[in-house]
MMTF fields as JSON, N, C-alpha, C and O atoms, coordinates in Angstrom:
{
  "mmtfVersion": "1.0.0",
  "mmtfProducer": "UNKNOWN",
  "numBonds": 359,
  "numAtoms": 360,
  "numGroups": 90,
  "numChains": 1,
  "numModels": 1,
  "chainsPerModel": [1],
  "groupsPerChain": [90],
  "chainIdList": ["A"],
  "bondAtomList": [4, 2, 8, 6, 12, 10, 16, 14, 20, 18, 24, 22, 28, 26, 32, 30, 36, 34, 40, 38, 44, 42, 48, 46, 52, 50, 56, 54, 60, 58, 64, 62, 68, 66, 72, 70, 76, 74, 80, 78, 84, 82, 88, 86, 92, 90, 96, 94, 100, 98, 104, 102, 108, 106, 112, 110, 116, 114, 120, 118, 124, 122, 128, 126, 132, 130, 136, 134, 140, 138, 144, 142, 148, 146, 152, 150, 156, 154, 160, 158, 164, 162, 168, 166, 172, 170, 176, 174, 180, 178, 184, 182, 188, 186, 192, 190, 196, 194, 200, 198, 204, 202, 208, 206, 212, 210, 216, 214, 220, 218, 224, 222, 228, 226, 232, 230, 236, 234, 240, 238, 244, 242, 248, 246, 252, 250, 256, 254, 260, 258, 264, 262, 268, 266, 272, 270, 276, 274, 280, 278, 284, 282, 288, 286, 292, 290, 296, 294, 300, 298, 304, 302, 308, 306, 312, 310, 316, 314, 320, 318, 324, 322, 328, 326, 332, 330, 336, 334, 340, 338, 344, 342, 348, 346, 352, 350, 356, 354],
  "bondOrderList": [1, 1, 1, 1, 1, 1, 1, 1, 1, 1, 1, 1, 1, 1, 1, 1, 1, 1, 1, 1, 1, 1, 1, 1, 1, 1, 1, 1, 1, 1, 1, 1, 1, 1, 1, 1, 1, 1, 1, 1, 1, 1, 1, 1, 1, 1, 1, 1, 1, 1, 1, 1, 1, 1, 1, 1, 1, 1, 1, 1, 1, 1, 1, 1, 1, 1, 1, 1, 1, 1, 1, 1, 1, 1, 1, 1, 1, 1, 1, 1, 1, 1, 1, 1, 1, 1, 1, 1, 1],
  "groupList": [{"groupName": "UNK", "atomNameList": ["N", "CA", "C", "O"], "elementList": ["N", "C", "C", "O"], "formalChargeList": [0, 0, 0, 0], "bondAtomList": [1, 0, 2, 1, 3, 2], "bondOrderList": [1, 1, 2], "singleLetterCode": "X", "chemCompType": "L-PEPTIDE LINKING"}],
  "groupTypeList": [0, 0, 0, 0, 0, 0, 0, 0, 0, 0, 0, 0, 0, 0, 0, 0, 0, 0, 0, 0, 0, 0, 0, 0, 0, 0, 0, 0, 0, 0, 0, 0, 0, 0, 0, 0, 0, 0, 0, 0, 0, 0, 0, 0, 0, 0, 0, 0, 0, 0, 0, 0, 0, 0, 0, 0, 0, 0, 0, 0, 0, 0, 0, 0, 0, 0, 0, 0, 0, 0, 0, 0, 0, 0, 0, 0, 0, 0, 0, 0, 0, 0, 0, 0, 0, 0, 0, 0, 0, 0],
  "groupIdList": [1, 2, 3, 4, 5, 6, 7, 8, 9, 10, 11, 12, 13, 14, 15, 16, 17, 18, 19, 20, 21, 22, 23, 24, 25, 26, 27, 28, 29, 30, 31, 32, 33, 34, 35, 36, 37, 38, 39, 40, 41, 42, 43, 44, 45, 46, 47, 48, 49, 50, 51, 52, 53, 54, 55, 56, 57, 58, 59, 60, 61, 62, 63, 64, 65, 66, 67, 68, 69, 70, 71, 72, 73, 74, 75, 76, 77, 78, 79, 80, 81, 82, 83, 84, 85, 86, 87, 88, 89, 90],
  "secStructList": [7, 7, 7, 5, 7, 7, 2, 2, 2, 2, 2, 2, 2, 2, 6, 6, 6, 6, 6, 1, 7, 6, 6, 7, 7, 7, 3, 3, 3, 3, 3, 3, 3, 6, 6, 3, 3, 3, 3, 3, 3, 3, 7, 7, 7, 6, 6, 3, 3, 3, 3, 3, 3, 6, 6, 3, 3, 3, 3, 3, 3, 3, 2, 2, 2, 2, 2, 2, 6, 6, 6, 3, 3, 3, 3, 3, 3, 7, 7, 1, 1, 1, 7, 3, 3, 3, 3, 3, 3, 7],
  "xCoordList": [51.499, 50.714, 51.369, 52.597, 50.942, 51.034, 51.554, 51.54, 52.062, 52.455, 50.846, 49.884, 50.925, 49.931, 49.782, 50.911, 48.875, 49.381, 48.346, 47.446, 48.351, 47.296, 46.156, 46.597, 45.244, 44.4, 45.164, 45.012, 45.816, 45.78, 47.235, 47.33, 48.485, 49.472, 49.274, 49.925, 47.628, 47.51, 47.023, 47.143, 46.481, 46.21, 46.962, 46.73, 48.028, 48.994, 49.993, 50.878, 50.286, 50.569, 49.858, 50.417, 48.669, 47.793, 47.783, 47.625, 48.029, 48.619, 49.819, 50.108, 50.786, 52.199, 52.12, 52.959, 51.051, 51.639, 50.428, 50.662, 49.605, 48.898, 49.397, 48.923, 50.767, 51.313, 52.554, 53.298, 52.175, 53.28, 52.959, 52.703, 53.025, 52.224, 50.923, 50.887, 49.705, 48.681, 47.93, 47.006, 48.625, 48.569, 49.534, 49.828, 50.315, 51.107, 50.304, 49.256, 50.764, 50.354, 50.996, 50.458, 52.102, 53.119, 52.746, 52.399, 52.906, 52.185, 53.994, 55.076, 53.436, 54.114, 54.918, 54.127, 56.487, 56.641, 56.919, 57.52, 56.508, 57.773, 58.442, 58.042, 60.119, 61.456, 62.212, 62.306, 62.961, 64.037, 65.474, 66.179, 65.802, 66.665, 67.686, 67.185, 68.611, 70.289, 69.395, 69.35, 68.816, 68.449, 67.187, 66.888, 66.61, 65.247, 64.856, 65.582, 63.407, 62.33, 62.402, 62.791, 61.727, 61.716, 60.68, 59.666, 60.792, 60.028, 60.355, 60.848, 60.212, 60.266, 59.051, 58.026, 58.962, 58.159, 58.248, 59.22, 57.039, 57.082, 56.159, 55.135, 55.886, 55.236, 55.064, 56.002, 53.43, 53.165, 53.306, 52.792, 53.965, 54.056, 52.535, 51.543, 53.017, 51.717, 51.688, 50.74, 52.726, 52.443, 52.707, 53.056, 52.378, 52.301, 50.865, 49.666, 51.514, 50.35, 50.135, 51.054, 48.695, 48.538, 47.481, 46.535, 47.96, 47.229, 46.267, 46.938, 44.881, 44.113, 43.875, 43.815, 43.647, 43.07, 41.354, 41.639, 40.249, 39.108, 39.257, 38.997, 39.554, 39.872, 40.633, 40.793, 41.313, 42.676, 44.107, 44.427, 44.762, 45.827, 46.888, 47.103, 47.578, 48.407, 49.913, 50.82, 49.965, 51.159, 51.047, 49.878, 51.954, 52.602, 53.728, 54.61, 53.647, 54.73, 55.045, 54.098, 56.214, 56.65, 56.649, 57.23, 56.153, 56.145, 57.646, 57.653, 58.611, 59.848, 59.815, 59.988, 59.491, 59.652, 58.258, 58.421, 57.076, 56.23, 56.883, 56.431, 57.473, 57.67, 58.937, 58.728, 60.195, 60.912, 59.543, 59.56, 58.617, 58.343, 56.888, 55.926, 57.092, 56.231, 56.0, 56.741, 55.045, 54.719, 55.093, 55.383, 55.091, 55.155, 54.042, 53.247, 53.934, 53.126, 53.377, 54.084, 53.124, 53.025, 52.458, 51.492, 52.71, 51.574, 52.445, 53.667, 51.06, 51.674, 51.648, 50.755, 53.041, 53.008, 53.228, 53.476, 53.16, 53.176, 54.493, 54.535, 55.519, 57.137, 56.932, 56.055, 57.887, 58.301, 58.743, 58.606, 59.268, 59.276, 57.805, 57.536, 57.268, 55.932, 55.507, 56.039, 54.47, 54.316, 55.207, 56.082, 55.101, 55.824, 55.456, 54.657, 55.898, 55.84, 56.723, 57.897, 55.967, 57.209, 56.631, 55.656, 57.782, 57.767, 57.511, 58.449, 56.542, 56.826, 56.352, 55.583, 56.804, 56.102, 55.615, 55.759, 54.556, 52.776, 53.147, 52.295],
  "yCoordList": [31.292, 32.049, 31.989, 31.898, 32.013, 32.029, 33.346, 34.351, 33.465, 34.64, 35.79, 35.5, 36.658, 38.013, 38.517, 38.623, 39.18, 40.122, 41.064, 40.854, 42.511, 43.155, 43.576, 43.284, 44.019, 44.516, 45.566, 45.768, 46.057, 47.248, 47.16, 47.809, 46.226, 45.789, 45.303, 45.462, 44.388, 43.671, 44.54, 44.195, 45.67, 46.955, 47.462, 47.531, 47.937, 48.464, 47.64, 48.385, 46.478, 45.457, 45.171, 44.816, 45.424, 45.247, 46.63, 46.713, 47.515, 48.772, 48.517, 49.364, 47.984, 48.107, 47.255, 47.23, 46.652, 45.033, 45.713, 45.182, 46.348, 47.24, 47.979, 48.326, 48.441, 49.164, 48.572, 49.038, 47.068, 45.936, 45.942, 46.968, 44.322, 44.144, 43.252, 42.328, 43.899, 43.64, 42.067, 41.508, 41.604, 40.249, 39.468, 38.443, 39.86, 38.833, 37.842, 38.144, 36.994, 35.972, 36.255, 35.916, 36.86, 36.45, 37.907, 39.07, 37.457, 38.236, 38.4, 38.07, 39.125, 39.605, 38.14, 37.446, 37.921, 37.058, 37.481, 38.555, 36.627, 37.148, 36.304, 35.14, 36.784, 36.268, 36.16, 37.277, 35.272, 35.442, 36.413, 35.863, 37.422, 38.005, 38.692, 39.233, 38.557, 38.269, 38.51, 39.612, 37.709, 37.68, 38.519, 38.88, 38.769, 39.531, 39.476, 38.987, 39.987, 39.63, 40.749, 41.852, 40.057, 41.047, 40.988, 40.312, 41.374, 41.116, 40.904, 41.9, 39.746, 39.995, 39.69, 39.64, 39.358, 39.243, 38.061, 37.637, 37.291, 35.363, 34.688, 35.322, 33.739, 33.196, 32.351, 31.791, 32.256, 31.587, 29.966, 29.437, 29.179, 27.956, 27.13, 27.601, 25.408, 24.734, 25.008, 25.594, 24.54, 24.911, 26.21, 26.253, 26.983, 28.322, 28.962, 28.878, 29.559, 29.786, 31.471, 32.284, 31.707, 32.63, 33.948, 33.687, 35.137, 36.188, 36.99, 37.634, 37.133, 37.777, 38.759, 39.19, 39.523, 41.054, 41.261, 41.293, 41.334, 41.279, 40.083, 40.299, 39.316, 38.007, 37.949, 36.81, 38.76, 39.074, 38.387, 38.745, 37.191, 36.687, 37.981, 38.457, 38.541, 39.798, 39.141, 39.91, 37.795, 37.518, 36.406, 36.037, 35.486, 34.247, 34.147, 35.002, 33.104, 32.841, 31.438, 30.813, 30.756, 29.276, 28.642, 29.309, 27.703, 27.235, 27.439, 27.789, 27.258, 27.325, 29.142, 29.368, 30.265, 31.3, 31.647, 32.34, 31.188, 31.002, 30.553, 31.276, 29.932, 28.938, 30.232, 30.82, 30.601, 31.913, 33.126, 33.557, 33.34, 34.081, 34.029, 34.796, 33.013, 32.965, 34.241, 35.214, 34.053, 35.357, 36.886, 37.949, 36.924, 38.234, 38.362, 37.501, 40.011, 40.848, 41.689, 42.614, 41.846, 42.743, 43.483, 43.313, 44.745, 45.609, 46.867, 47.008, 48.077, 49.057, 50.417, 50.694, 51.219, 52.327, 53.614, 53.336, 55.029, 55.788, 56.694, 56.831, 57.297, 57.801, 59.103, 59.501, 59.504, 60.794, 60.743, 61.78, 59.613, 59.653, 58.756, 58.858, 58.162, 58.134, 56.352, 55.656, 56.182, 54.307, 53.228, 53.272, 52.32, 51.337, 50.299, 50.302, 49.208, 47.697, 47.726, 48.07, 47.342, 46.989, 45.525, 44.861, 45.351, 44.013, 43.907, 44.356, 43.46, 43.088, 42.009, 41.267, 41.761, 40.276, 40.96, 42.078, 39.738, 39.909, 38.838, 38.514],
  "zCoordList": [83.748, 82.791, 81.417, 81.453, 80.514, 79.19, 78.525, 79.236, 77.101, 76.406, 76.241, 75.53, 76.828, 76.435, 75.637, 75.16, 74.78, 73.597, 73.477, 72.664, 74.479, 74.489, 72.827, 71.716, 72.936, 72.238, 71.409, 70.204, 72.051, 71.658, 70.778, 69.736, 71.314, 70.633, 69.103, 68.07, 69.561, 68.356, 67.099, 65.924, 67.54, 66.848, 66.133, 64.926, 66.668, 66.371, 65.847, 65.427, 65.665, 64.87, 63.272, 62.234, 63.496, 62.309, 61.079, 59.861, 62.132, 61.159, 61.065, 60.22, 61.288, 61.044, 59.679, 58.778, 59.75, 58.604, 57.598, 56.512, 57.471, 56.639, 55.896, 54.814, 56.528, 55.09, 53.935, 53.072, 54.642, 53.832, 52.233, 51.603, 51.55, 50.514, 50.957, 51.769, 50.055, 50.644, 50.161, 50.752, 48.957, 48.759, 49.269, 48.655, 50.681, 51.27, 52.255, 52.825, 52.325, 53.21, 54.647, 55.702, 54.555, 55.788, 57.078, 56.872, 57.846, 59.444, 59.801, 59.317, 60.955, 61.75, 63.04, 63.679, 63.198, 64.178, 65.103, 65.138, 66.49, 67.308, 67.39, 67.431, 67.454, 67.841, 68.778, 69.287, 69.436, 70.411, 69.921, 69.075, 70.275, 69.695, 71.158, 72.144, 71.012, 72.102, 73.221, 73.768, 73.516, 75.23, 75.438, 76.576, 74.624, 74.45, 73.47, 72.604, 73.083, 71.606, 71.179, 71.565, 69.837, 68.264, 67.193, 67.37, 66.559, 65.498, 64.14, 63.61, 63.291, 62.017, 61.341, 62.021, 59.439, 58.543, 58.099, 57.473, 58.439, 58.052, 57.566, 57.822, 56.994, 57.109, 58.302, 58.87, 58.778, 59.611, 59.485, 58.499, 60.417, 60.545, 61.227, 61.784, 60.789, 61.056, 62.967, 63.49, 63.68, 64.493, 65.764, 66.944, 64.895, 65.318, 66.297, 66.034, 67.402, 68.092, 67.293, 67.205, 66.773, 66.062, 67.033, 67.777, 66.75, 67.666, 66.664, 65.857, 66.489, 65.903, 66.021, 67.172, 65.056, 65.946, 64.429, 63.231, 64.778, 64.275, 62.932, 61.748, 63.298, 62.918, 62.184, 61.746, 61.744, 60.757, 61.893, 63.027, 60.897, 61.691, 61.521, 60.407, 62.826, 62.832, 63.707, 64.026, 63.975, 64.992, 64.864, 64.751, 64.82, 64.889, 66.066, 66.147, 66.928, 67.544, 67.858, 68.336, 67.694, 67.179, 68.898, 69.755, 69.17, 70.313, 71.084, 72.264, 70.528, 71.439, 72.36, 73.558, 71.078, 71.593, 72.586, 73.59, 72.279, 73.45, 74.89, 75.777, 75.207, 76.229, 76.717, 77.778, 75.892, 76.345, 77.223, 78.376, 76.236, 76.724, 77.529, 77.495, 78.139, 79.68, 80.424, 80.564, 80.776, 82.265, 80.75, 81.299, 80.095, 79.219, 78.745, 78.367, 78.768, 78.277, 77.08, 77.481, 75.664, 74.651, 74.479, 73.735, 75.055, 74.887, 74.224, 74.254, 73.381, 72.945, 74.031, 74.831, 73.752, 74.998, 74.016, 72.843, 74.385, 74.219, 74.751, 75.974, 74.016, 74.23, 73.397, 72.631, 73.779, 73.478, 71.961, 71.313, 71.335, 69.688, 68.829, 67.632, 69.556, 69.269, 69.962, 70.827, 69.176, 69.862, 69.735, 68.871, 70.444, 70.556, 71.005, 71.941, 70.505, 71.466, 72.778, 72.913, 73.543, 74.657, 74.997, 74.643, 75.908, 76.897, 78.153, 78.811, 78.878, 80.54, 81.083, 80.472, 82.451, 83.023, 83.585, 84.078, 83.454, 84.099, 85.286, 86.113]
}
C-alpha cells in the first residue's frame, strides 16, 4: 500500500499553511526526520507526489520519503493540548 493522507489531515494542514504568507508558493512537506516524519515549509519539487485538499496543493512528498513511508497513515487526532498530526500503519 502506498503513503495515506486522511481528509481530514489534509484539512487541518490547509489551515495550518493559511495562516502563512498568502502570496507564497511553498506547501507544506513531509520529511524523514531521526527515524520518524515531520514537517517542514517548501517549495514543491518536479517530482513530487502532491496531496490536495479542494484542489488547493496542501502537501508535497519527494519520492524517496514516500517509499520510507509505505503502509502509513496521516491522519489528524484529537489530545488533551489540542489537534494534531499523527502517524500509523495501515
Amino acid at each position: 500500500m502506498a503513503l495515506e493522507v486522511t481528509g481530514g489531515a489534509l484539512a487541518f494542514i490547509r489551515a495550518i499553511g493559511a495562516t502563512g504568507e498568502p502570496a507564497s508558493e511553498k506547501t507544506f512537506r513531509l520529511i524523514e526526520c531521526h527515524g520518524g516524519f515531520g514537517f517542514t515549509f517548501d517549495d514543491p519539487k518536479q517530482d513530487d507526489k502532491i496531496f490536495l485538499s479542494d484542489g488547493l496543493r496542501v502537501l508535497c512528498v519527494s519520492p524517496d520519503v514516500a517509499r520510507l513511508a509505505l503502509d502509513t497513515t496521516v491522519k489528524v487526532e484529537g489530545t488533551p493540548t489540542g489537534r494534531q498530526l499523527t502517524f500509523s500503519l495501515h
